[in-house]
PLY file of the C-alpha trace (Angstrom):
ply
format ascii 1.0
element vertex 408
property float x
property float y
property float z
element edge 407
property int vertex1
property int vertex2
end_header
-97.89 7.48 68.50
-94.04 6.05 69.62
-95.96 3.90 71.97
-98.98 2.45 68.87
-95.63 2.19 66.53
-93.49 -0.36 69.07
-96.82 -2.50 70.08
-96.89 -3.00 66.44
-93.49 -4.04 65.95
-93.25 -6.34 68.95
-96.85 -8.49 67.52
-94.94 -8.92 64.37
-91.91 -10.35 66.49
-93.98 -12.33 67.99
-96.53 -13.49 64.93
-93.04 -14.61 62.93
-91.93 -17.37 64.81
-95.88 -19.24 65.69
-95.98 -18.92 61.94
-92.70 -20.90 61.44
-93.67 -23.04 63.71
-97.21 -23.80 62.20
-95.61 -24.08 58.63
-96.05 -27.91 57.69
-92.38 -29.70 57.68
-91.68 -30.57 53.64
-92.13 -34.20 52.31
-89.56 -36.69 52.66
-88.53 -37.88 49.55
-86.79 -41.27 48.76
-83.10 -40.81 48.52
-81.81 -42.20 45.16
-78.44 -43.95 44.46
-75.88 -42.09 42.97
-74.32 -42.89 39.52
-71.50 -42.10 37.82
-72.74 -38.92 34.82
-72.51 -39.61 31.40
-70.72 -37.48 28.81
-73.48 -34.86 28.36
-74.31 -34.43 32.32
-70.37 -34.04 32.83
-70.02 -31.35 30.42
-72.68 -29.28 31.88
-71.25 -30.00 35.09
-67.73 -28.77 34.39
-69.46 -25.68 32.56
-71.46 -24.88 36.34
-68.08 -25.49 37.78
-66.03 -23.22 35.73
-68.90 -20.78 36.93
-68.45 -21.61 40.78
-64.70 -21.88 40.66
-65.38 -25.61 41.92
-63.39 -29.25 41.96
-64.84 -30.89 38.63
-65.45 -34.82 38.70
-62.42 -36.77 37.57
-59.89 -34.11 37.81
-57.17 -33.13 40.30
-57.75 -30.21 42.77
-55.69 -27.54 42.75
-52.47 -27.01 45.23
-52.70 -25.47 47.92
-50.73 -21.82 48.09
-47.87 -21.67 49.83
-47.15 -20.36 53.51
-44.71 -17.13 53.92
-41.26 -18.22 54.89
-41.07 -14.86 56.44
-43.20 -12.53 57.72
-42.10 -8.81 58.78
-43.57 -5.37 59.78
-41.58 -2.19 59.65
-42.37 1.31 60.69
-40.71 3.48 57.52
-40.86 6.84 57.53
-44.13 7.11 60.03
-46.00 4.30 57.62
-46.90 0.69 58.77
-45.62 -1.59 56.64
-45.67 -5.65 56.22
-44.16 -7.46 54.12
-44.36 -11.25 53.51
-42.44 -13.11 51.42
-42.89 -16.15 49.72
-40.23 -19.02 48.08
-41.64 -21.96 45.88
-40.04 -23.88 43.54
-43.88 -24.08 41.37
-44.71 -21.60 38.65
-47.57 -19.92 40.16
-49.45 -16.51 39.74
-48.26 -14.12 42.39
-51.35 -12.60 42.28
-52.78 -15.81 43.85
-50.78 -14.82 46.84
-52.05 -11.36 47.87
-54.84 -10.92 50.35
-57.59 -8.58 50.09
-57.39 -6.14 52.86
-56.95 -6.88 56.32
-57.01 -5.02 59.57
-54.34 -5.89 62.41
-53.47 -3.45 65.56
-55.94 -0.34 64.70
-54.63 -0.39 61.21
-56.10 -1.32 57.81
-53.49 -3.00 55.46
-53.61 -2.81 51.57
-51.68 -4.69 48.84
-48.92 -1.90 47.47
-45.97 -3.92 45.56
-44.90 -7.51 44.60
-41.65 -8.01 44.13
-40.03 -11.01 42.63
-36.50 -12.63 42.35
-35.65 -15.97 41.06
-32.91 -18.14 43.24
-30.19 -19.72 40.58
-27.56 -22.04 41.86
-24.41 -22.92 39.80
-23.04 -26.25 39.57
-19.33 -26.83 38.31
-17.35 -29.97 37.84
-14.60 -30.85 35.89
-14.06 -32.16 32.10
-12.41 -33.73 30.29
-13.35 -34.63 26.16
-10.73 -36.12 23.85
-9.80 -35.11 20.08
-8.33 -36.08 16.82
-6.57 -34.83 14.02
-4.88 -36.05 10.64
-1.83 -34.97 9.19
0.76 -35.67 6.95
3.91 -34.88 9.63
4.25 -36.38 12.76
6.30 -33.89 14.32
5.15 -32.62 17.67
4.97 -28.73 16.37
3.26 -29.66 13.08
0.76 -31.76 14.91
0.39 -29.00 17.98
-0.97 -26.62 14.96
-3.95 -29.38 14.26
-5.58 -28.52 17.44
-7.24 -24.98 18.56
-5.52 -24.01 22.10
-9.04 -23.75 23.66
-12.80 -25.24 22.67
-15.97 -24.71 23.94
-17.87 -26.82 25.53
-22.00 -26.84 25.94
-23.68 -30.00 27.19
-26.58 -31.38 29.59
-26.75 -27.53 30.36
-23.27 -27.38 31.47
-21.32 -24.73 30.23
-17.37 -23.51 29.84
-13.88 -23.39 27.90
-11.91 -26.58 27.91
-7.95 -25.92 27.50
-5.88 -28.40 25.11
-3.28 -30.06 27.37
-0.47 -30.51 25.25
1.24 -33.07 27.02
-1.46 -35.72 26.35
-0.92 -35.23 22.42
-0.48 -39.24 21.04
0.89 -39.65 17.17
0.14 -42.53 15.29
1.23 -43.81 11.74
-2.16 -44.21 10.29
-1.03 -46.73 7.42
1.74 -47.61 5.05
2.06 -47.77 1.16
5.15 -49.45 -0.84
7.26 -46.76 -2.23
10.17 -47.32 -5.20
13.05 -45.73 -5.72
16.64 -46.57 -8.09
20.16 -46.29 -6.13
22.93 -45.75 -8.46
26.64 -45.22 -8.59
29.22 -44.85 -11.29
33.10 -45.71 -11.64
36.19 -45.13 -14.07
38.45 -47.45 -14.40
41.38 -45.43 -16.73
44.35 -47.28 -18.46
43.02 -50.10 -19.75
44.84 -51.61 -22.82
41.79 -53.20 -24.05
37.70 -52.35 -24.21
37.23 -55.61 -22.23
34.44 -56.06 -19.64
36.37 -58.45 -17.90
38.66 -55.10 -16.65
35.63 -53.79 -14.94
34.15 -55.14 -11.78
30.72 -56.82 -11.69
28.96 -54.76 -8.92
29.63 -52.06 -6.12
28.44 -51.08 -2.76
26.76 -47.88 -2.19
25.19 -46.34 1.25
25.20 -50.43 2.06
23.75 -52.03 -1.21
25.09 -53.92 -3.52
24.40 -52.80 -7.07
24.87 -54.58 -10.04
26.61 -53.34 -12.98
24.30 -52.01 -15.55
25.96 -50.23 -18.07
29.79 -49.83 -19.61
30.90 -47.19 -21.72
34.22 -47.00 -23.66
36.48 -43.76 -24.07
40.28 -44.17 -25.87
42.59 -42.65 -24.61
45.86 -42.98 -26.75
46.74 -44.48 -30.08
49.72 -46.05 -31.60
51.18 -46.70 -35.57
50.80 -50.27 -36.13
51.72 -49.96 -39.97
50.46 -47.32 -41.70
47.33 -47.45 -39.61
46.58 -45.44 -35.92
45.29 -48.05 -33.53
43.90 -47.48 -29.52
46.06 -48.25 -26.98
45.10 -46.84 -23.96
41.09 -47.10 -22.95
38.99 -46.01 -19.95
35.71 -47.58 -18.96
32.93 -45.56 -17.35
30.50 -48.14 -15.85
27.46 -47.57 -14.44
25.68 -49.58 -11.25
21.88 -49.49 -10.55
19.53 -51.14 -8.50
15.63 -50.60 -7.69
14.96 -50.99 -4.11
11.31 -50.59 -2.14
10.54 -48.92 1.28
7.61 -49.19 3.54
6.28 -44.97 3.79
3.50 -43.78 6.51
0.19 -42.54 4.32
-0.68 -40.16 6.89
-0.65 -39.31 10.67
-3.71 -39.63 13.39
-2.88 -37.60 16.79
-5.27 -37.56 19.51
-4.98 -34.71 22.71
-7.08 -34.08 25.50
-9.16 -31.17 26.51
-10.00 -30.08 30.56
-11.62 -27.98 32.07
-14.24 -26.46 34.58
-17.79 -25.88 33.28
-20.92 -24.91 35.25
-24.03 -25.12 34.94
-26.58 -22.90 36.47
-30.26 -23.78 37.43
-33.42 -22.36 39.05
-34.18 -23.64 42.18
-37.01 -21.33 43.47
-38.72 -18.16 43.03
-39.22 -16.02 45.67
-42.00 -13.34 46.25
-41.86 -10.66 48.28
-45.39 -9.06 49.03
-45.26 -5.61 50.69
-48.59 -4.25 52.11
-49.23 -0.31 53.70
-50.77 0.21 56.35
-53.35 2.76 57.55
-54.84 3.84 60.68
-58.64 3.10 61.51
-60.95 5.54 61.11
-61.35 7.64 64.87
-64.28 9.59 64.21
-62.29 13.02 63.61
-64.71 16.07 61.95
-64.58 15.70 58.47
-61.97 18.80 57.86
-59.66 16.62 59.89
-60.57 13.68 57.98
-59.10 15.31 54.76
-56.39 16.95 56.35
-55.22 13.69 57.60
-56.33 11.68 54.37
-53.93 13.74 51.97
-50.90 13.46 54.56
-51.76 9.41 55.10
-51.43 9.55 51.15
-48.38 11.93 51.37
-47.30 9.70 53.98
-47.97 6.13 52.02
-45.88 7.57 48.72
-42.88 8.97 49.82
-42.72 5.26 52.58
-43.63 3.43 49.51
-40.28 4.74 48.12
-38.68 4.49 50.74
-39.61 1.11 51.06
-38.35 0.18 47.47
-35.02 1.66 48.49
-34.87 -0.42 51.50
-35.40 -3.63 49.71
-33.25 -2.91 46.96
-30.04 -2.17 49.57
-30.50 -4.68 52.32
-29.21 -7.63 50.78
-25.56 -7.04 50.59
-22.40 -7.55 52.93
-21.00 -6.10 56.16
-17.74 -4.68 56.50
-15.27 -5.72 59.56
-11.81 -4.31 59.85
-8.97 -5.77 61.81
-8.33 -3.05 64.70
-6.48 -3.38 67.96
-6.68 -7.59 67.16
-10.18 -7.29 67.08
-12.82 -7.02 63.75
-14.77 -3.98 63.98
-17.86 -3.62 61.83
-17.44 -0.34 59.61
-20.98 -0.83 57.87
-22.90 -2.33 55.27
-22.78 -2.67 51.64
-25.45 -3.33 49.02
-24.47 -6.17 46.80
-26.03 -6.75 43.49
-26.09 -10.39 42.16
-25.85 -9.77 38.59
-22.31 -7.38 38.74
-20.96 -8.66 42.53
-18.71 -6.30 43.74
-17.46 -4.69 46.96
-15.66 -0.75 47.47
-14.15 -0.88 50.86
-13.40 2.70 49.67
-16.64 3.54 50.94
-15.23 3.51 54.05
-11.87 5.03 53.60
-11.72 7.30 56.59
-12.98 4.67 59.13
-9.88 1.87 57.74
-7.08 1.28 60.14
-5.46 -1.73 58.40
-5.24 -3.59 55.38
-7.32 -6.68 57.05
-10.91 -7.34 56.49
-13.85 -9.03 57.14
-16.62 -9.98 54.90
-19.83 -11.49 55.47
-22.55 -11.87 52.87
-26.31 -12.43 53.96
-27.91 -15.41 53.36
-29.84 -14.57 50.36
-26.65 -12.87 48.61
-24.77 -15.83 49.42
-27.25 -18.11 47.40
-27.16 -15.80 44.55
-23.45 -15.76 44.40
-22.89 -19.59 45.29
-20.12 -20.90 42.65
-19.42 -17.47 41.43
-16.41 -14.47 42.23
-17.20 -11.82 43.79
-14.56 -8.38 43.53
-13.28 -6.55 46.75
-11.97 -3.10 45.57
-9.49 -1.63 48.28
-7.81 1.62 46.48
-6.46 0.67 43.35
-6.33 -3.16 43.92
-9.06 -5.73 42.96
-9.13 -9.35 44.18
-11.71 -11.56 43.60
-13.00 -13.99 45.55
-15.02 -17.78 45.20
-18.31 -18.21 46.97
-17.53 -22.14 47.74
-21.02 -22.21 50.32
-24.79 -21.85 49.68
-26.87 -21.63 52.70
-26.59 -19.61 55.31
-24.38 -16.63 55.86
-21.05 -16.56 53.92
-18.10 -15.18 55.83
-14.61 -14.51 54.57
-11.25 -12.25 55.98
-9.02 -10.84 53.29
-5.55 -9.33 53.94
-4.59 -6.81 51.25
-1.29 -5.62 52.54
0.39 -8.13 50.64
-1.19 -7.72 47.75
-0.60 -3.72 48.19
3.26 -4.28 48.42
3.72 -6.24 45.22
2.12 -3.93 43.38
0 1
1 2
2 3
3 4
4 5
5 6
6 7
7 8
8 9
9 10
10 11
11 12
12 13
13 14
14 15
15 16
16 17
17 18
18 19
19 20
20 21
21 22
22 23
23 24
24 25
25 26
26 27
27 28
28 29
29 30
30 31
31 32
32 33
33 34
34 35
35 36
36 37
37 38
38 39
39 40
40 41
41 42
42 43
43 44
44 45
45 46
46 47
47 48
48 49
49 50
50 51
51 52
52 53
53 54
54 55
55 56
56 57
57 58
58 59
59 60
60 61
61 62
62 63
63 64
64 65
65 66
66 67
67 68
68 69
69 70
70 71
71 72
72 73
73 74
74 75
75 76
76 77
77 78
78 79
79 80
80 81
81 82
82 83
83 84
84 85
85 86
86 87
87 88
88 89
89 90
90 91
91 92
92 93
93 94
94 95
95 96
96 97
97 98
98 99
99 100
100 101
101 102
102 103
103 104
104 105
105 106
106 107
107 108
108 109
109 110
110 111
111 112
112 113
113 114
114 115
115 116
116 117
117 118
118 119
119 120
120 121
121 122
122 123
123 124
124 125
125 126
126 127
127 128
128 129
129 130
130 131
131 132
132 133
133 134
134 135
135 136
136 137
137 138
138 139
139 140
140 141
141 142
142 143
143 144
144 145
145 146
146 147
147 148
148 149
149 150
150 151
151 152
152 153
153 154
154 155
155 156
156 157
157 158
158 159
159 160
160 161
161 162
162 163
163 164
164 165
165 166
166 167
167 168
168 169
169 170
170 171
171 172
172 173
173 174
174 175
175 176
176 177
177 178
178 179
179 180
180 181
181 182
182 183
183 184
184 185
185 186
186 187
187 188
188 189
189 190
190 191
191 192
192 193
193 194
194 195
195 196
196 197
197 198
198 199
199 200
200 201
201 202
202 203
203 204
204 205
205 206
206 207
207 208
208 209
209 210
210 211
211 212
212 213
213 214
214 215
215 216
216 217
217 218
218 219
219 220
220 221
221 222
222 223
223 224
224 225
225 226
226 227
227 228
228 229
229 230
230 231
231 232
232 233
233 234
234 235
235 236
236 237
237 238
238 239
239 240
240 241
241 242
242 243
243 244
244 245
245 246
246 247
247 248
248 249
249 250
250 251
251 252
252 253
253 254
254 255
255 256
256 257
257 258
258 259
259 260
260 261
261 262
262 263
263 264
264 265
265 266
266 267
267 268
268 269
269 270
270 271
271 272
272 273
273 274
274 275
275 276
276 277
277 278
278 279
279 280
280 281
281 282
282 283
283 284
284 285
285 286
286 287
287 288
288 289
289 290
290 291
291 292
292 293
293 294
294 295
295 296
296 297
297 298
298 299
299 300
300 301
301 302
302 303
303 304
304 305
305 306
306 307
307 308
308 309
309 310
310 311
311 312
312 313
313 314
314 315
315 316
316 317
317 318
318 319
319 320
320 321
321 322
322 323
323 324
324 325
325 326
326 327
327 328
328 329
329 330
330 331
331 332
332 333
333 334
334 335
335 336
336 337
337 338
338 339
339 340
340 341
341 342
342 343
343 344
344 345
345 346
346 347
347 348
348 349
349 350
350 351
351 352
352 353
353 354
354 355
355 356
356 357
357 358
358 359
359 360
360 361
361 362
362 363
363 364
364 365
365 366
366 367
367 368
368 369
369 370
370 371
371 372
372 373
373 374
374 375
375 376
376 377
377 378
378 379
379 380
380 381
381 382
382 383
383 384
384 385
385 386
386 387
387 388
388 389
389 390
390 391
391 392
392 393
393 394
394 395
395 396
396 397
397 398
398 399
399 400
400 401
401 402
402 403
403 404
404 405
405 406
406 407
């Protein structure tokens, strides 16, 4: 019967290609020029295309995705791990970036996390804007209380608080107006015989005029018998001098002062994706109890590395730690360092210290993250902060804290 069954099978092989072969070859048919489609045919093609995922007539393809910058495997915890990451300056879909599973060195690799952290960099530069005030003083401490000690400033993206410098402060007279006013003086003249204006003077000088005379009044004095009538003989004149004079007055004050001050401005330059995939071995062709065994501690396995994992990523970007011992740095350890609140303990490392000189050198990605900005060292009850002044590459900078220890 085995025998009957595999002559059978081996005619069929053997019937399958004569028939091919005797099959007549299809028509040629006369190849047609292409033309351009009209509306209608180019809406049902872009319909069949949004089908097949396909490059429509007339419109741009899309990018292409980006390569990994960086490409790493770790063993965590007895679990295969590898983890690319990816930096583009484009807004794309990070889902467009994970691959379906893939098998590499007797393991099986599957998408677990997707991390993803944008890149700012800070710009600063100095400013300087210019401001004006009215008033009606120009004295320096009446026109100092026109203008706020500090403004804030919020342009082109830039960013800051500008200080007034006081020593740029310029008053001006902004216009004049004709003002009048009387100057006036009187005098006595006593013992006069007679109520004659000729006994009085004609004018008099006051705070360097000359005022005319204006006004006499007559007082007696004494009388005398002449007959059987009293008559004056002894007057005094009170005459008054009075002149209206005109003076040029300012109508008002314009000051002008000058603002500076650093402002920064901070921008996104990429976004970076980092793509972590677990690993699994192959299957070995273990009995099926041993299958399960080994499937529930793989998924034991893939959890607690998967956490592990996250706490590796979070605490590897950060800073290590030198101290200055026997003339030489030695490295204490690391630090995690987070971008948002950048600050260092070196009291982590309290009973490894020797001397009050340090070492500090920030990653690569930390440095980017912290480019323009202060970062706080914390060395027992002292903080000093520190300016990131580079951007790429790894940041290094020494710090000696005795001095600042003995002041305080």
């Amino acid at each position: 019967m085995k025998k009957t069954m595999i002559i059978a099978v081996m005619s069929c092989t053997l019937l399958l290609p004569s028939a091919a072969m005797a099959a007549p070859a299809p028509p040629l048919l006369p190849v047609q020029e292409s033309a351009e489609p009209d509306g209608r045919e180019l809406l049902l093609e872009q319909e069949k295309a949004k089908q097949n995922g396909s490059v429509l007539y007339g419109q741009e393809p899309e990018k292409p995705l980006p390569a990994p910058v960086a490409v790493e495997r770790r063993n965590i915890d007895g679990t295969e791990y590898i983890i690319k990451v990816f930096e583009t300056a484009d807004d794309i879909a990070p889902e467009k970036l994970v691959d379906e599973d893939f098998e590499q060195d007797g393991f099986l690799f599957r998408h677990l996390t997707t991390d993803r952290q944008m890149n700012e960099s800070a710009d600063t530069k100095e400013v300087t804007e210019d401001a004006k005030a009215e008033g009606q003083s120009g004295k320096l401490e009446d026109v100092i209380r026109q203008f706020p000690s500090t403004k804030t400033y919020d342009k082109d993206g830039y960013k800051g608080t500008l200080t007034l410098d006081t020593g740029s402060i310029v008053t001006e007279v902004a216009g004049y107006t004709t003002k009048h006013y009387t100057v006036s003086t009187t005098k006595e003249y006593p013992g006069l015989m007679y109520a004659d204006p000729s006994y009085v003077a004609q004018s008099a000088t006051k705070d360097g005029c000359t005022l005319p005379l204006t006004d006499v009044s007559w007082t007696v004095m004494g009388t005398g018998l002449s007959g059987d009538s009293l008559v004056p003989t002894e007057y005094k004149a009170v005459a008054t001098y009075a002149k209206t004079m005109s003076k040029q007055v300012p109508t008002g004050y314009v000051s002008t002062a000058r603002y500076t001050g650093t402002v920064t401005k901070t921008t996104a330059d990429t976004m970076v994706y980092t793509l972590t995939y677990a690993g699994r071995p192959l299957d070995s062709g273990l009995p099926l109890p041993l299958k399960i065994v080994s499937g529930i501690a793989g998924i034991l396995l893939l959890g607690g590395g998967a956490f592990a994992l996250v706490l590796f990523l979070r605490n590897r970007n950060g800073a290590d730690v030198y101290n200055l011992i026997d003339r030489e740095y030695v490295r204490l350890g690391h630090q995690a360092v987070n971008p948002k609140e950048p600050v260092i303990d070196l009291n982590e490392f309290e009973d490894m210290i020797q001397s009050s000189g340090f070492r500090l050198i920030l990653d690569k990605k930390t440095t980017k993250a912290l480019f323009g900005r202060n970062i706080s060292v914390t060395w027992q009850d002292v903080t000093v902060k520190h300016r990131v002044n580079e951007r790429n590459g790894e940041y290094q900078f020494d710090l000696d804290l005795g001095g600042v220890l003995n002041e305080e």
